[in-house]
C-alpha positions as CSV (number, residue, x, y, z in Angstrom):
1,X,-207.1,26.9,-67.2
2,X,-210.8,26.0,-65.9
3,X,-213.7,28.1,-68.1
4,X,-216.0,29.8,-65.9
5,X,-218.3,28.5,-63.9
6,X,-215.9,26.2,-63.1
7,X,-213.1,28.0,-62.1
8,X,-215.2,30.5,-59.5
9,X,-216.6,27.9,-57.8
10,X,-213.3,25.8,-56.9
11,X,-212.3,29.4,-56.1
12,X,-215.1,30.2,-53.7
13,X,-214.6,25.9,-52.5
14,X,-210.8,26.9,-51.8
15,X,-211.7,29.9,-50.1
16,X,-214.6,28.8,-48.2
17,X,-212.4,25.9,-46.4
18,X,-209.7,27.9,-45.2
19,X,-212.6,30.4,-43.5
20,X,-211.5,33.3,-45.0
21,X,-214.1,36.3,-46.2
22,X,-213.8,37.8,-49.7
23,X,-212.9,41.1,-47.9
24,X,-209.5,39.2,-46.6
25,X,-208.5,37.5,-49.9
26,X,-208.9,40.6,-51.8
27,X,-206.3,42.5,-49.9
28,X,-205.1,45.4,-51.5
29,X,-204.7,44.4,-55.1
30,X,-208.5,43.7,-55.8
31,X,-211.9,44.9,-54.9
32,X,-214.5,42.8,-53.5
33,X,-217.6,42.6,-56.5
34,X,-214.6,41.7,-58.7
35,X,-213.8,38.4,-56.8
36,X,-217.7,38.4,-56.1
37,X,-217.8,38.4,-60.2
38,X,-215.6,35.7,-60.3
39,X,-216.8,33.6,-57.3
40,X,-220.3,33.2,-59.5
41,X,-218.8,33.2,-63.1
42,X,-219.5,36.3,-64.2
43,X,-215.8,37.3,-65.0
44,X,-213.1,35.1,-66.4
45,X,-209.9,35.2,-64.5
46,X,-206.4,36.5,-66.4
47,X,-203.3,35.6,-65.7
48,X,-202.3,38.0,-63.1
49,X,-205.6,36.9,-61.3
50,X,-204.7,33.5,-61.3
51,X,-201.1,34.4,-59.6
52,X,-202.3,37.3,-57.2
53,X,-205.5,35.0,-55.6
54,X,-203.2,31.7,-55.5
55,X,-200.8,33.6,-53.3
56,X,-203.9,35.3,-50.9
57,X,-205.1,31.8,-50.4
58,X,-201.7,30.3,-50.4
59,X,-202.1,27.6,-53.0
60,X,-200.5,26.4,-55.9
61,X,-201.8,28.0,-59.4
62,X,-203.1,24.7,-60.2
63,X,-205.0,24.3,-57.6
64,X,-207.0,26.9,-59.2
65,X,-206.7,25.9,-63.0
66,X,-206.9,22.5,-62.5
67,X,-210.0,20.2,-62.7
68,X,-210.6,19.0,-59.0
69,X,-209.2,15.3,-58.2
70,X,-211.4,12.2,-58.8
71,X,-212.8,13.0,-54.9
72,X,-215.0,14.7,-56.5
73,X,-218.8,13.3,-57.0
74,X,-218.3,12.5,-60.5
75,X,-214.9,11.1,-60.1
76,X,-216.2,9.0,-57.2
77,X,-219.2,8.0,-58.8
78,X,-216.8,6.6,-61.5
79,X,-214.9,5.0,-59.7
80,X,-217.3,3.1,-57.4
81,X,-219.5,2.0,-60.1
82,X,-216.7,0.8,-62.1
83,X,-215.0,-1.3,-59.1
84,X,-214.8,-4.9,-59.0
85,X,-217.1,-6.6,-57.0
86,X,-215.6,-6.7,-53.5
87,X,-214.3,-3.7,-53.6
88,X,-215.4,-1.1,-50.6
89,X,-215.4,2.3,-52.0
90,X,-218.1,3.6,-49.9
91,X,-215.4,6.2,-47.6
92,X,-214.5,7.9,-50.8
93,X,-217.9,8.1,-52.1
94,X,-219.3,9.2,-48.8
95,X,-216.4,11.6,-48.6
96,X,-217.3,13.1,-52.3
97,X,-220.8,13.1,-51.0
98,X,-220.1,15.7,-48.3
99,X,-218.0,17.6,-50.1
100,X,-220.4,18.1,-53.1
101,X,-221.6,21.4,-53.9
102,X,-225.1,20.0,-54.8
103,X,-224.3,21.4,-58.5
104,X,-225.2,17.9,-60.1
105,X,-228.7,16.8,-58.0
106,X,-229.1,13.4,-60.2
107,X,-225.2,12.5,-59.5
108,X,-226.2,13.3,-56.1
109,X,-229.0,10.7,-56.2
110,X,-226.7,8.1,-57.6
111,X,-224.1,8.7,-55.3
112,X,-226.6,8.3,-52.1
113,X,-228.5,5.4,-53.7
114,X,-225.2,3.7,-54.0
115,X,-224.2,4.4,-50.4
116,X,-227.7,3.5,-49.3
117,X,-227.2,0.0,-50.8
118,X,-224.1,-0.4,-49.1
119,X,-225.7,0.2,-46.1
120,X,-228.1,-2.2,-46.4
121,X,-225.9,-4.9,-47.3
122,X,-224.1,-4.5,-43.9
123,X,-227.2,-4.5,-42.2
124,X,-226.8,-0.3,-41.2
125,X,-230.3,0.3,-41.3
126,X,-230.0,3.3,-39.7
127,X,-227.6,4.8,-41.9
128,X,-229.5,3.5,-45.1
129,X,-232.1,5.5,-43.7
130,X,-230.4,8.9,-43.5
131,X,-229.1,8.4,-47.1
132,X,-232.8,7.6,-48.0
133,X,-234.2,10.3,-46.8
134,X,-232.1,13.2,-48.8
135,X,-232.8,10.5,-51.9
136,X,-236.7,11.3,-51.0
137,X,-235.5,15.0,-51.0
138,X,-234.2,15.1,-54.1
139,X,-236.1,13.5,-55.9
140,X,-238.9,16.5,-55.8
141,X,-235.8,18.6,-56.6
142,X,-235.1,16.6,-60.2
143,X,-239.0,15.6,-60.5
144,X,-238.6,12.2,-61.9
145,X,-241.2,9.9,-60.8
146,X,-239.2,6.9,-61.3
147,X,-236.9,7.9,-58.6
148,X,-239.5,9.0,-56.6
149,X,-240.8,6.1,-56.5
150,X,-237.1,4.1,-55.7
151,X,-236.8,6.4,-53.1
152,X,-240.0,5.5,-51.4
153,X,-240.2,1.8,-51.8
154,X,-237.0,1.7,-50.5
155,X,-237.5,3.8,-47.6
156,X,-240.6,1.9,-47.0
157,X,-238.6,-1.7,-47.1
158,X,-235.9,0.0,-44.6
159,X,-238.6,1.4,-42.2
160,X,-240.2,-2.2,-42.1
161,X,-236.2,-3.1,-41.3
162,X,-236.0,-1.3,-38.8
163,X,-239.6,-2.1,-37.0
164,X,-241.0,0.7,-38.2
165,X,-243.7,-1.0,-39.9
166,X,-246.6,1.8,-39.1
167,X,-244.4,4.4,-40.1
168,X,-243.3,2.4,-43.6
169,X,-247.2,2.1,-45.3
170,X,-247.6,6.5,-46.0
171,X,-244.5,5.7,-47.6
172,X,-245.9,2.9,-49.6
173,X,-248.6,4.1,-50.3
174,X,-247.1,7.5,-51.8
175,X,-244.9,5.2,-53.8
176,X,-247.9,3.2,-55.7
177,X,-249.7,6.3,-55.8
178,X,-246.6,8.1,-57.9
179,X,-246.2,5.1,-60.0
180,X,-249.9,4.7,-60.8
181,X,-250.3,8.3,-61.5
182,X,-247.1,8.3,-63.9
183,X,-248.0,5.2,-65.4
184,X,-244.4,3.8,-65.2
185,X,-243.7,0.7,-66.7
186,X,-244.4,-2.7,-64.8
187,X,-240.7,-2.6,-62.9
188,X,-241.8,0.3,-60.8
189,X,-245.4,0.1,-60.4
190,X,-244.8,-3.7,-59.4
191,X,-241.9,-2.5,-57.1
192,X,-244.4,-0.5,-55.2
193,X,-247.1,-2.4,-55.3
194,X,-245.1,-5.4,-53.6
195,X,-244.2,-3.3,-51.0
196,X,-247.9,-2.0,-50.0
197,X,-248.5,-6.0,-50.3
198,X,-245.7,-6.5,-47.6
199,X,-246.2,-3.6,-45.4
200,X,-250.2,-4.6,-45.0
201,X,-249.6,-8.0,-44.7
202,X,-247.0,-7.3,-41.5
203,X,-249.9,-4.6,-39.9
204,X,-252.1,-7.6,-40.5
205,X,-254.7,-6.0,-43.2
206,X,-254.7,-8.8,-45.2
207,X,-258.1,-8.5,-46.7
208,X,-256.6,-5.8,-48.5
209,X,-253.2,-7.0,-48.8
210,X,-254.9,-10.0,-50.4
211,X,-256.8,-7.6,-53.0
212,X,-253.7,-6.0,-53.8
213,X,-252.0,-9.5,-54.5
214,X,-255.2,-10.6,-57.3
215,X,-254.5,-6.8,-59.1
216,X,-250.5,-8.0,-59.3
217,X,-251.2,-11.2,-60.6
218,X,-254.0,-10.0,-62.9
219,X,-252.3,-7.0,-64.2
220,X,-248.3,-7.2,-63.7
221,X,-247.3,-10.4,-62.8
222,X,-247.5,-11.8,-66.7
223,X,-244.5,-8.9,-68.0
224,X,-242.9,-9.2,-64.9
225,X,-238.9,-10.3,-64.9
226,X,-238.6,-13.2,-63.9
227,X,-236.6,-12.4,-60.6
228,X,-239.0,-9.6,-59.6
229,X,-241.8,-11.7,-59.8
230,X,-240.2,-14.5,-57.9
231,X,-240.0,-11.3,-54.9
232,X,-243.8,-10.7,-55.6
233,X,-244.7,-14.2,-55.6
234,X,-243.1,-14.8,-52.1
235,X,-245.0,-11.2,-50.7
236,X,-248.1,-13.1,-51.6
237,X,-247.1,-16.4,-50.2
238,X,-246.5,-14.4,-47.1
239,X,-250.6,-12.9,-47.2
240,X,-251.7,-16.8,-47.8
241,X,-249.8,-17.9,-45.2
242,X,-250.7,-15.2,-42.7
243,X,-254.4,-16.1,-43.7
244,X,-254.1,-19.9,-42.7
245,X,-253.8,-21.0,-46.3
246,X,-250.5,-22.9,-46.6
247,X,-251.4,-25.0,-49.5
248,X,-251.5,-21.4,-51.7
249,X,-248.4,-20.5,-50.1
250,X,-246.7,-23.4,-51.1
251,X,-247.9,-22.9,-54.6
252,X,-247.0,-19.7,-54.7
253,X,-243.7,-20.2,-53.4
254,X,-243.3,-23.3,-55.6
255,X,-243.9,-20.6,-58.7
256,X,-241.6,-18.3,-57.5
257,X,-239.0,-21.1,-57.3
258,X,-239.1,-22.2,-60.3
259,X,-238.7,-19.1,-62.3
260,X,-235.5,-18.3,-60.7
261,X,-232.2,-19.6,-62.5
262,X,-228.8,-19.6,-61.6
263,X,-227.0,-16.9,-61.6
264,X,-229.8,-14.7,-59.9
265,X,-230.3,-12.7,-56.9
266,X,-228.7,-15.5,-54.4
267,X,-230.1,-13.7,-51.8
268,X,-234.0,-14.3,-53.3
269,X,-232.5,-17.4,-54.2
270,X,-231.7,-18.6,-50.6
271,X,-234.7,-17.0,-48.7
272,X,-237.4,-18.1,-50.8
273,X,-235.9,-22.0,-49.9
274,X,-236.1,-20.7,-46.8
275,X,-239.8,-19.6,-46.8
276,X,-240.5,-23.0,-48.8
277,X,-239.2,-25.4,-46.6
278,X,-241.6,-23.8,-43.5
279,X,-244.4,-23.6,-45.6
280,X,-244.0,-27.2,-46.4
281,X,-243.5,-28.1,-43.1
282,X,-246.7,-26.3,-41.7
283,X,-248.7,-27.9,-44.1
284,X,-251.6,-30.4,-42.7
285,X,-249.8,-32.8,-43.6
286,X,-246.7,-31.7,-43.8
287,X,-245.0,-32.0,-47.0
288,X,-241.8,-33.5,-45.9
289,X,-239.7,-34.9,-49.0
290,X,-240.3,-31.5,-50.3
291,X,-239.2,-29.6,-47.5
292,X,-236.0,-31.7,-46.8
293,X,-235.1,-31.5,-50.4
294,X,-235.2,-27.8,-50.4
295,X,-233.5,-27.6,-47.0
296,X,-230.5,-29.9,-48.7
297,X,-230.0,-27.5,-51.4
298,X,-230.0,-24.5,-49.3
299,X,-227.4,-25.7,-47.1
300,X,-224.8,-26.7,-49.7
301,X,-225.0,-22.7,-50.4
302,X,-225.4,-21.7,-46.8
303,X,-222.5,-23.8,-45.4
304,X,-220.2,-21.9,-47.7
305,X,-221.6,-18.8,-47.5
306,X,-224.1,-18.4,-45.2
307,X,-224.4,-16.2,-42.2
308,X,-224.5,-17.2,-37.8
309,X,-228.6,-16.1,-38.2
310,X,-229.1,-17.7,-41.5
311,X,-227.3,-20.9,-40.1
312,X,-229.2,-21.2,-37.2
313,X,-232.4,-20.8,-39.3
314,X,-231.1,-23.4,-40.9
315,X,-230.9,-25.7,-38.1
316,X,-233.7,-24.9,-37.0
317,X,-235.7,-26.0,-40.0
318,X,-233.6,-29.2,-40.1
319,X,-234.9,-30.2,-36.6
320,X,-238.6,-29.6,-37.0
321,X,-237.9,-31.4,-40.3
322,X,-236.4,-34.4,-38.1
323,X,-239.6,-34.3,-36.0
324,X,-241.7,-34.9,-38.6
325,X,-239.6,-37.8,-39.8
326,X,-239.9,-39.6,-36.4
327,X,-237.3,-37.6,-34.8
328,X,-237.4,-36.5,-30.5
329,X,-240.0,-32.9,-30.3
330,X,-236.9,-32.0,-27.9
331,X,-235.0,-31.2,-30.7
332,X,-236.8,-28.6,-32.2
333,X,-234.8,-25.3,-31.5
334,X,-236.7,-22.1,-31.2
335,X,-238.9,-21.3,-34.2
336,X,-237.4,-19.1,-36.7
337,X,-239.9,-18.2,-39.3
338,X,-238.6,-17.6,-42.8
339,X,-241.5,-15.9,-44.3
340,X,-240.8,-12.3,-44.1
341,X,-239.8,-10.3,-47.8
């Protein structure tokens, strides 16, 4: 049988979804503080309690003495964390979500970040949002200013998604102030401090996006992993080419390049080629070998598994790569810039 509190809450859950009141399930054979007793764990159930309350709600026994089914948070959380990659279990975790009692806020958090990811990975910026916003919630309810910081940088990259851009730098700027004032380690603070970079870069404050970029590379960039400070490395390639100054967004983006291995994020991998290439090919001149030799890389990845917009980005780049080889101007497609984090 379930110990207490576990039992009077899957009581009160059982109750609760058929819509009945305590006053109807007591009936005759049991007063209402008693089952109010039990609902919050005061009292543990007998027996006869057991029997008399299955047959009010018209269960079986076990649905009462049983530990709930892996639909649960936890059981969901387990099982979408341990499922191979591939796998969708985001309609059982969102289920689990909605049927959570809120009795386990950090499972809560993981459950939503998880979701949130998912989200983002099908491009549902809208939904990532939703999830990101009770993640912003509860992180003042569990006061850890790590997640409070997650939850902000990552609202503030899904605003920015979503062309909220104005709306995304409060966001950042709470995030970098959390992290600053904690003094988490260089993951975080460097987390948030990329984001400010990219948010004031996009409004076009790049005097002070710029200022932000020499305090990363002065003070976080050296005990950075190597795959977040590829990301950073790009953000500021992004300010110095926003400024006019290609040659230190190639460098940059040369850096970042060459700190990434195989194995890591693909996605970085593929979109800081990307922002090389056209980098490269904006340069006065333009650097061309360079350019084409990123662009043949990225396409032996893309053609297997890139997307219709990263393919046409690809094209793109291929013909403003041909016109600077000798090519016809009229085959330059539409510009499709490659320099956004």
């Amino acid at each position: 049988m379930l110990e207490q509190p576990h039992f009077g809450r899957q009581l009160r859950k059982l109750r609760t979804e058929r819509g009945l009141s305590q006053v109807a399930v007591v009936g005759e054979g049991m007063s209402t503080g008693h089952l109010s007793r039990l609902e919050s764990g005061e009292r543990r159930p007998t027996a006869r309690v057991v029997g008399y309350l299955a047959r009010q709600l018209g269960v079986e026994e076990s649905a009462l003495t049983q530990p709930r089914s892996p639909d649960c948070l936890s059981g969901a959380l387990a099982v979408a964390t341990s499922a191979p990659a591939g796998t969708d279990s985001a309609e059982a975790l969102l289920r689990a979500v909605r049927d959570d009692e809120h009795e386990d806020p950090a499972g809560r958090w993981q459950a939503l970040w998880l979701l949130g990811r998912i989200s983002n990975s099908h491009g549902d910026y809208e939904q990532e949002r939703g999830h990101l916003l009770e993640l912003i919630e509860l992180s003042e309810v569990i006061a850890a200013p790590e997640l409070r910081v997650r939850s902000h940088v990552q609202y503030a990259r899904c605003l920015c998604a979503l062309g909220q851009t104005p709306a995304a730098e409060p966001v950042a700027v709470t995030a970098l102030t959390v992290a600053r004032g904690a003094r988490l380690p260089v993951a975080d603070t460097m987390a948030a401090l990329t984001v400010m970079i990219g948010v004031e870069a996009e409004l076009g404050r790049l005097d002070a996006a710029e200022q932000h970029v020499g305090e990363m590379e002065r003070d976080l960039l050296p005990d950075a992993a190597p795959p977040q400070a590829a990301e950073a490395l790009w953000t500021a390639a992004v300010v110095s080419d926003r400024r006019g100054d290609h040659a230190t967004a190639q460098s940059r983006l040369e850096a970042a390049l060459a700190l990434l291995r195989d194995g890591d994020d693909l996605t970085l991998w593929t979109r800081l080629r990307t922002a090389a290439a056209t980098a490269a090919l904006r340069m006065s001149p333009p650097r061309v070998e360079a350019a084409e030799r990123w662009l043949n890389e990225l396409a032996v990845v893309l053609e297997v598994i890139g997307t219709a917009p990263q393919l046409r980005e690809l094209t793109a780049l291929r013909a403003r790569l041909a016109f600077h080889q000798g090519g016809s101007h009229e085959a330059i497609g539409p510009r499709h810039d490659a320099d956004e984090p």
